[in-house]
N, CA, C and O atoms as a GROMACS GRO file, in nm:
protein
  356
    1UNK      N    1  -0.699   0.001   1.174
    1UNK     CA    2  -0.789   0.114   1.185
    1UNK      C    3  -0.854   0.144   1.050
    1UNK      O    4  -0.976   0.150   1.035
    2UNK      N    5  -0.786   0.158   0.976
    2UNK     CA    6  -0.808   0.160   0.796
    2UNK      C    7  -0.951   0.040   0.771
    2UNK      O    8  -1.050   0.059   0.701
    3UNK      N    9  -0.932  -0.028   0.817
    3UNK     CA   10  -1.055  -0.164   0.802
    3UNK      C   11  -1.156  -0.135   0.860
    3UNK      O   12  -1.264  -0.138   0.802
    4UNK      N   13  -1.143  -0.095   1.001
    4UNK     CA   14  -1.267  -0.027   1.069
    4UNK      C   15  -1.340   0.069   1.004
    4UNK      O   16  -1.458   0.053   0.973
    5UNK      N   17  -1.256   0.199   0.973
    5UNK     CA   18  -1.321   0.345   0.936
    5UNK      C   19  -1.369   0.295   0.831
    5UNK      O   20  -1.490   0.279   0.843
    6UNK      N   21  -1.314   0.250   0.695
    6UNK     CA   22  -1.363   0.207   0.564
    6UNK      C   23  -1.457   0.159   0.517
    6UNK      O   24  -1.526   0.191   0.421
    7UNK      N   25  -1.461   0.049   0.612
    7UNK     CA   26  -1.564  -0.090   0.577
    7UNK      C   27  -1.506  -0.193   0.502
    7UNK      O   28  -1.549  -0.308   0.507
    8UNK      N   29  -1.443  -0.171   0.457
    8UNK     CA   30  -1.366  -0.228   0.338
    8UNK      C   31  -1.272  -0.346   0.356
    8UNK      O   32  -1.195  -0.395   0.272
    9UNK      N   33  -1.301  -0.396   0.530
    9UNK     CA   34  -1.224  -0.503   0.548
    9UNK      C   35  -1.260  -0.636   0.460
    9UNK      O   36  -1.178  -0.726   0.445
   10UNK      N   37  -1.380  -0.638   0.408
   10UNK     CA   38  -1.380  -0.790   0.305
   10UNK      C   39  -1.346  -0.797   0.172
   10UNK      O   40  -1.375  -0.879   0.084
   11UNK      N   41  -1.280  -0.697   0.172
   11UNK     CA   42  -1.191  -0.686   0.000
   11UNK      C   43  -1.108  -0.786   0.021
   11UNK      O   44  -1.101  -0.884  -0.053
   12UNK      N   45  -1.022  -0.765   0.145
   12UNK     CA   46  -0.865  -0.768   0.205
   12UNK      C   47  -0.890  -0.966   0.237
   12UNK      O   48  -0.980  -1.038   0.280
   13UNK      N   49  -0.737  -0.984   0.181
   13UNK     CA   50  -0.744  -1.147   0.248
   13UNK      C   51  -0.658  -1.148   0.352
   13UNK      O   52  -0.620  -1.246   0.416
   14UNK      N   53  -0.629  -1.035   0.364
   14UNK     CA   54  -0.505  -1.049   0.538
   14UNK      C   55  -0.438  -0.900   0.509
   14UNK      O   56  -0.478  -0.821   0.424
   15UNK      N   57  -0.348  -0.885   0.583
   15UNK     CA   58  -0.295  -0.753   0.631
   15UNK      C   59  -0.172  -0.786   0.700
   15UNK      O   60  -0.126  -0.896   0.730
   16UNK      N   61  -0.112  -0.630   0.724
   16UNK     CA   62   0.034  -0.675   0.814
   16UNK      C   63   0.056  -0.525   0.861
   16UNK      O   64   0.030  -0.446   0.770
   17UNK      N   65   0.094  -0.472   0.966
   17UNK     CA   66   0.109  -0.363   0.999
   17UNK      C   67   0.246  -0.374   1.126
   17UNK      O   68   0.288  -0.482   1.168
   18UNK      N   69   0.291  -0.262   1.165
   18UNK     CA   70   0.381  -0.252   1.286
   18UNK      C   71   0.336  -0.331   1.435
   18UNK      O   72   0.423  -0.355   1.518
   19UNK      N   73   0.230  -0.357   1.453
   19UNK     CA   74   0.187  -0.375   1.581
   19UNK      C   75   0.179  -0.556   1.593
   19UNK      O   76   0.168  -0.641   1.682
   20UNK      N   77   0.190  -0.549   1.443
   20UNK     CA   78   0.177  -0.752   1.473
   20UNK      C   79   0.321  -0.824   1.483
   20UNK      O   80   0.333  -0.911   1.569
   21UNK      N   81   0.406  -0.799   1.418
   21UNK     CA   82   0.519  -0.843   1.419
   21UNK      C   83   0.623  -0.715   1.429
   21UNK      O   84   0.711  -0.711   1.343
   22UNK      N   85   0.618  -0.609   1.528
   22UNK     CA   86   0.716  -0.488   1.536
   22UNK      C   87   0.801  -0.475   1.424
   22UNK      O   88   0.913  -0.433   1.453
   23UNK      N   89   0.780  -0.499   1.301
   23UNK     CA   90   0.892  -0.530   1.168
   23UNK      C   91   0.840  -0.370   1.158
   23UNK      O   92   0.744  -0.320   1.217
   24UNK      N   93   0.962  -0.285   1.037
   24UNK     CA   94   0.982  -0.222   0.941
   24UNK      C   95   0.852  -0.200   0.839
   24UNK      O   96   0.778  -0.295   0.865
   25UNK      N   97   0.795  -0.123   0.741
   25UNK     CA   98   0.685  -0.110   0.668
   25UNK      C   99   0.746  -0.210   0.566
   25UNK      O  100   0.694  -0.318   0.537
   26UNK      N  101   0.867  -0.162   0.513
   26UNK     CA  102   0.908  -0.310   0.442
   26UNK      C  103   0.874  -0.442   0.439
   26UNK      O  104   0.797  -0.513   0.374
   27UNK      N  105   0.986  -0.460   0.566
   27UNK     CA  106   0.939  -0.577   0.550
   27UNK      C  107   0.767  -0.662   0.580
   27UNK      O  108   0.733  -0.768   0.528
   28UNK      N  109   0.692  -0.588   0.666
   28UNK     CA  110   0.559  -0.594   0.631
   28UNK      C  111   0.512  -0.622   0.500
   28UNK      O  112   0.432  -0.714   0.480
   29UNK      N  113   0.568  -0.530   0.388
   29UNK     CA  114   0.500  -0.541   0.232
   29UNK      C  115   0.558  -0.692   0.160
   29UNK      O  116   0.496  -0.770   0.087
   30UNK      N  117   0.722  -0.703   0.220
   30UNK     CA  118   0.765  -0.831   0.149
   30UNK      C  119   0.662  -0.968   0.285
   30UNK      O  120   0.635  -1.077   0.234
   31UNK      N  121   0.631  -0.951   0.391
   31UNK     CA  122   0.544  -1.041   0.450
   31UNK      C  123   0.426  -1.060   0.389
   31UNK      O  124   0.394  -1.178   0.398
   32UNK      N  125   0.335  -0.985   0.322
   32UNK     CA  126   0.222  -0.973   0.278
   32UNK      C  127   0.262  -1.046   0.074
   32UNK      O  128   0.192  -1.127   0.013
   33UNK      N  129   0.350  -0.999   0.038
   33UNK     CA  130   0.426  -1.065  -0.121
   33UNK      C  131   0.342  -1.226  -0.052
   33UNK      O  132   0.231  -1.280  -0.060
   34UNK      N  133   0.464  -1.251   0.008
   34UNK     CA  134   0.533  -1.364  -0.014
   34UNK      C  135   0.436  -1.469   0.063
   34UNK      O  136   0.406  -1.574   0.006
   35UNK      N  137   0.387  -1.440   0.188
   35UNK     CA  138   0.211  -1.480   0.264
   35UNK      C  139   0.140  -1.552   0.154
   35UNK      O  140   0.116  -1.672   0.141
   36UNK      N  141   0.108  -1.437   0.071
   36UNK     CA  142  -0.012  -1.435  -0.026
   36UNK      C  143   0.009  -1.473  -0.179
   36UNK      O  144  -0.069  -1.451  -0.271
   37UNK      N  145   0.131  -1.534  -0.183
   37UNK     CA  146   0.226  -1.577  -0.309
   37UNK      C  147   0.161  -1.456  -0.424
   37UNK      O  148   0.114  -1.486  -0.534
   38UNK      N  149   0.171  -1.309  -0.368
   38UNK     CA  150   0.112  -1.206  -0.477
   38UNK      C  151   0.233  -1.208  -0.584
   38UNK      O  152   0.342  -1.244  -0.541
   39UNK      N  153   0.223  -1.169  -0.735
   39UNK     CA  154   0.266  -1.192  -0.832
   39UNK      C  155   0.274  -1.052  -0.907
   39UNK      O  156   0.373  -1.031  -0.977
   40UNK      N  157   0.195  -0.974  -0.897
   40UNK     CA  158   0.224  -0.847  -0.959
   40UNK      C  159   0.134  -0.740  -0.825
   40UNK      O  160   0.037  -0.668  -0.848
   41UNK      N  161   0.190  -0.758  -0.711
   41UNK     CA  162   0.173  -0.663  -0.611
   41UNK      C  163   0.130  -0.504  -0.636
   41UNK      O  164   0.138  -0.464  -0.752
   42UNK      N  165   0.095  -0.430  -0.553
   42UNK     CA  166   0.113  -0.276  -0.585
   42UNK      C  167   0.080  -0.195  -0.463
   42UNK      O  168  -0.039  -0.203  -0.432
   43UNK      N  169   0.145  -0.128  -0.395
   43UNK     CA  170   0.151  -0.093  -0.238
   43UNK      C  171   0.025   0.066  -0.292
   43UNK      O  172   0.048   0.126  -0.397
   44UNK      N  173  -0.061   0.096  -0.225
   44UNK     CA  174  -0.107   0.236  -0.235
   44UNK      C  175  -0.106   0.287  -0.111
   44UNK      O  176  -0.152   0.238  -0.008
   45UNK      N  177  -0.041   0.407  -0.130
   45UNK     CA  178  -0.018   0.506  -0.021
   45UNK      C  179  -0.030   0.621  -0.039
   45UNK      O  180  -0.055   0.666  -0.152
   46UNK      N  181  -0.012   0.716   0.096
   46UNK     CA  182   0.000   0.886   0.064
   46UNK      C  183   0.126   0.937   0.185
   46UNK      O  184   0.092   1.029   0.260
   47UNK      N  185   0.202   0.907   0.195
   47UNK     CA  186   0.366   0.971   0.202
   47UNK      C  187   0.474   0.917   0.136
   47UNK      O  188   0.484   0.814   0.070
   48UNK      N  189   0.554   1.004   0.164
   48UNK     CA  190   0.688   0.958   0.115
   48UNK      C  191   0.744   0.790   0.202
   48UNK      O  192   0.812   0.697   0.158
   49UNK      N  193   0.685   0.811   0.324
   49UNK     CA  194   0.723   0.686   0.413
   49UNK      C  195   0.666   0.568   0.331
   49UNK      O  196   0.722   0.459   0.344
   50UNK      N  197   0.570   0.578   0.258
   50UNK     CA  198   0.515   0.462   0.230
   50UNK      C  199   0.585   0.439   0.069
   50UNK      O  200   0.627   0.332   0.026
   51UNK      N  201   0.584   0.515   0.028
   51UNK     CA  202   0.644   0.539  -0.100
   51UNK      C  203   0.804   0.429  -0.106
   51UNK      O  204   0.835   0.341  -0.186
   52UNK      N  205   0.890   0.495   0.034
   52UNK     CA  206   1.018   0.468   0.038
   52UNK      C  207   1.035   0.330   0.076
   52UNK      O  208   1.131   0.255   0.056
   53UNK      N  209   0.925   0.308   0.134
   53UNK     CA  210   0.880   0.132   0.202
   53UNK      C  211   0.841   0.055   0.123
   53UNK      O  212   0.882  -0.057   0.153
   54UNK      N  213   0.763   0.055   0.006
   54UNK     CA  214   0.707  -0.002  -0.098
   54UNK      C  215   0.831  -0.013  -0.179
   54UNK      O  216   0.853  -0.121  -0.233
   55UNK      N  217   0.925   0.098  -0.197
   55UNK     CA  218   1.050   0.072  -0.334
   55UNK      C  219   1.133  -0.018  -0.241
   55UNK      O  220   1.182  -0.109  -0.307
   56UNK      N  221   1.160  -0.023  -0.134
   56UNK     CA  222   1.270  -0.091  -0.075
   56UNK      C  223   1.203  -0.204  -0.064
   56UNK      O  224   1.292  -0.274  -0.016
   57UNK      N  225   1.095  -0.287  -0.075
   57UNK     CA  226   1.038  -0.382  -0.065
   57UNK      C  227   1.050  -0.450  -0.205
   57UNK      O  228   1.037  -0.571  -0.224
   58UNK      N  229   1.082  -0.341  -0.314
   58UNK     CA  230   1.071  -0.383  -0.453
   58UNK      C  231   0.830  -0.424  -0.543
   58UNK      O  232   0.772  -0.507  -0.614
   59UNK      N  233   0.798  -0.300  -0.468
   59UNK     CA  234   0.659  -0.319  -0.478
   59UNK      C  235   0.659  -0.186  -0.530
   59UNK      O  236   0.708  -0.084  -0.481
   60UNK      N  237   0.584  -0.204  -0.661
   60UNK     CA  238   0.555  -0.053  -0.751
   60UNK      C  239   0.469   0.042  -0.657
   60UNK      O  240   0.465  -0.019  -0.551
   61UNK      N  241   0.427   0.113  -0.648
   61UNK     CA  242   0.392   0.228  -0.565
   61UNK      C  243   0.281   0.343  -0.644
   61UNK      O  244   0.314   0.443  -0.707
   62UNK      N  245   0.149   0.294  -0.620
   62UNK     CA  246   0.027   0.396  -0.620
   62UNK      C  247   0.003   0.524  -0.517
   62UNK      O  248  -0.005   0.501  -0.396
   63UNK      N  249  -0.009   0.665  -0.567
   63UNK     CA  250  -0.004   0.742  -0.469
   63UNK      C  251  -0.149   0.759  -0.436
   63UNK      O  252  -0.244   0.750  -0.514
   64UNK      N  253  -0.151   0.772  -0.368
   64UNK     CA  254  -0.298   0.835  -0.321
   64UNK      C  255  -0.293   1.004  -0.295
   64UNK      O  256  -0.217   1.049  -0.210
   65UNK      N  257  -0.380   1.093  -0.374
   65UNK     CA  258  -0.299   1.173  -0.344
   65UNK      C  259  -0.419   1.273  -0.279
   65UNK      O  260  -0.437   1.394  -0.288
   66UNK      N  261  -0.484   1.178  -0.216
   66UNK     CA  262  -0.659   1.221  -0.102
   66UNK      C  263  -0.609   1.206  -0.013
   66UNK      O  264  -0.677   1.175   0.084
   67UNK      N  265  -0.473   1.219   0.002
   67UNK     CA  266  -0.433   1.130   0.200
   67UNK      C  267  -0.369   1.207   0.215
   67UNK      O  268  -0.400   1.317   0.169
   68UNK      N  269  -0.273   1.196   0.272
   68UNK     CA  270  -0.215   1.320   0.405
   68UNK      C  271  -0.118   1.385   0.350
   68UNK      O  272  -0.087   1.500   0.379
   69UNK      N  273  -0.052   1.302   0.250
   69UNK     CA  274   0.115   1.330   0.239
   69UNK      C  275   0.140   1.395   0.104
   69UNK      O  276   0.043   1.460   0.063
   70UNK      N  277   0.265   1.393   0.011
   70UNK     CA  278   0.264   1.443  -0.069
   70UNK      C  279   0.400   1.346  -0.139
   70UNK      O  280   0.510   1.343  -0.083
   71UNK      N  281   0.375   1.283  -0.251
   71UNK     CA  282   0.502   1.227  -0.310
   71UNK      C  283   0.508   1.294  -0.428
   71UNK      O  284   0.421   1.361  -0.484
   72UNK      N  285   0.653   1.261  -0.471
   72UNK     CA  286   0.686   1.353  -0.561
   72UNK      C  287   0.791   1.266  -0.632
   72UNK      O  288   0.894   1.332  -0.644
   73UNK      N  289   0.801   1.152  -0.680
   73UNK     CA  290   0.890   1.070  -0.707
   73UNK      C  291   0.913   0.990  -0.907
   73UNK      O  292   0.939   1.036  -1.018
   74UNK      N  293   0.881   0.841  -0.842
   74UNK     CA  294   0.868   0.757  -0.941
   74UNK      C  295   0.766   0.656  -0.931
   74UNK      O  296   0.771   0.541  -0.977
   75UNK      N  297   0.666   0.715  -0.861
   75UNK     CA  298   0.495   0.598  -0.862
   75UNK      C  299   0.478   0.646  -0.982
   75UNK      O  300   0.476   0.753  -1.044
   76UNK      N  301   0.453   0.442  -1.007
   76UNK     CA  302   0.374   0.445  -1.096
   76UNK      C  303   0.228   0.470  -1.174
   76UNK      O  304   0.192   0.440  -1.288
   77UNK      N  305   0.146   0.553  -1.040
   77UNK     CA  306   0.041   0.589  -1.089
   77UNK      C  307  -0.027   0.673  -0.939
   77UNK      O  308  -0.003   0.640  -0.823
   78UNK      N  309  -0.140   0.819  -0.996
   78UNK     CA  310  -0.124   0.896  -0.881
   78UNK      C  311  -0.248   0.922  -0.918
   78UNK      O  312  -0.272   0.979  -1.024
   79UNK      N  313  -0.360   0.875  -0.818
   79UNK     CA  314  -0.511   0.882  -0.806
   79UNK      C  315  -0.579   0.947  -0.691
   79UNK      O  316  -0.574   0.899  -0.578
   80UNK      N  317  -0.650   1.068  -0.725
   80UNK     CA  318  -0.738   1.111  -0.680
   80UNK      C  319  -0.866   1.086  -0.575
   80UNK      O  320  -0.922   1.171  -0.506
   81UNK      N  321  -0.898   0.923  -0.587
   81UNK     CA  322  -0.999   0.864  -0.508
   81UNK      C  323  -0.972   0.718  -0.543
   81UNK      O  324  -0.931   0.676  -0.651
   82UNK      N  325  -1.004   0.645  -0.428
   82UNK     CA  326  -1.039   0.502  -0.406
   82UNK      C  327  -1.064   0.455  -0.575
   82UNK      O  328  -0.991   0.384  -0.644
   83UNK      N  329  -1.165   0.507  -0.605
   83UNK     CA  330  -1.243   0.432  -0.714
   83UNK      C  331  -1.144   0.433  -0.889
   83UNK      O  332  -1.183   0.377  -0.991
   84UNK      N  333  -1.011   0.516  -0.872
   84UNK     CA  334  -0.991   0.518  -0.988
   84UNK      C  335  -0.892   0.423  -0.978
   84UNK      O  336  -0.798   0.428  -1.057
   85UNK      N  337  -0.900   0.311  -0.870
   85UNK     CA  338  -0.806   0.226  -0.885
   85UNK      C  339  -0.839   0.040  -0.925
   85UNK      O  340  -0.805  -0.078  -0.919
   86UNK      N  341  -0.932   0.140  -0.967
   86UNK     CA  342  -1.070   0.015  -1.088
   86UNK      C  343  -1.001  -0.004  -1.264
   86UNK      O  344  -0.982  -0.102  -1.336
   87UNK      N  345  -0.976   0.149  -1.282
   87UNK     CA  346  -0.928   0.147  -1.430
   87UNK      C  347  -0.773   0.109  -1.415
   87UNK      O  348  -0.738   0.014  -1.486
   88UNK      N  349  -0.672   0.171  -1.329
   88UNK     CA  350  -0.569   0.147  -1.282
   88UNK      C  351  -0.529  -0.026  -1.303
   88UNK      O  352  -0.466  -0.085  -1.391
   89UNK      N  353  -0.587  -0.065  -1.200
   89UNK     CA  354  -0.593  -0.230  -1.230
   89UNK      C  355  -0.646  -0.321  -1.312
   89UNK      O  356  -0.621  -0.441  -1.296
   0.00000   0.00000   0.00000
């Protein structure tokens, strides 16, 4: 749905969500690692669910903090809009 509303599906070289393989958000993030032989990964989200899914995956954790939820943790970095994840990276 995120690809639809956005536009933003031709950034993306693939994806993984609950509905393709009924897995855990976890293991989704370690499917998408290890898929895409990514090397310095970084999950961005806005809850704690995603937050808690990204550390248990062992994937550092960007908050988004324009989205729904509210973390309050150990991300490593907590952005305001899409675009400040230009300087970020």
């Amino acid at each position: 749905m995120f690809f639809k509303i956005s536009g933003l599906a031709h950034y993306f070289n693939g994806h993984q969500c609950y509905g393709t393989k009924s897995l855990p958000k976890a293991d989704n993030i370690k499917d998408i690692v290890n898929d895409h032989h990514l090397t310095a990964p970084v999950y961005v989200g806005d809850t704690m669910g995603d937050y808690n899914a990204a550390t248990k995956a062992g994937v550092p954790f960007i908050f988004a903090a324009y989205g729904f939820g509210t973390v309050k943790e150990d991300q490593v970095a907590t952005v305001n809009a899409l675009g400040e994840l230009i300087d970020i990276l």
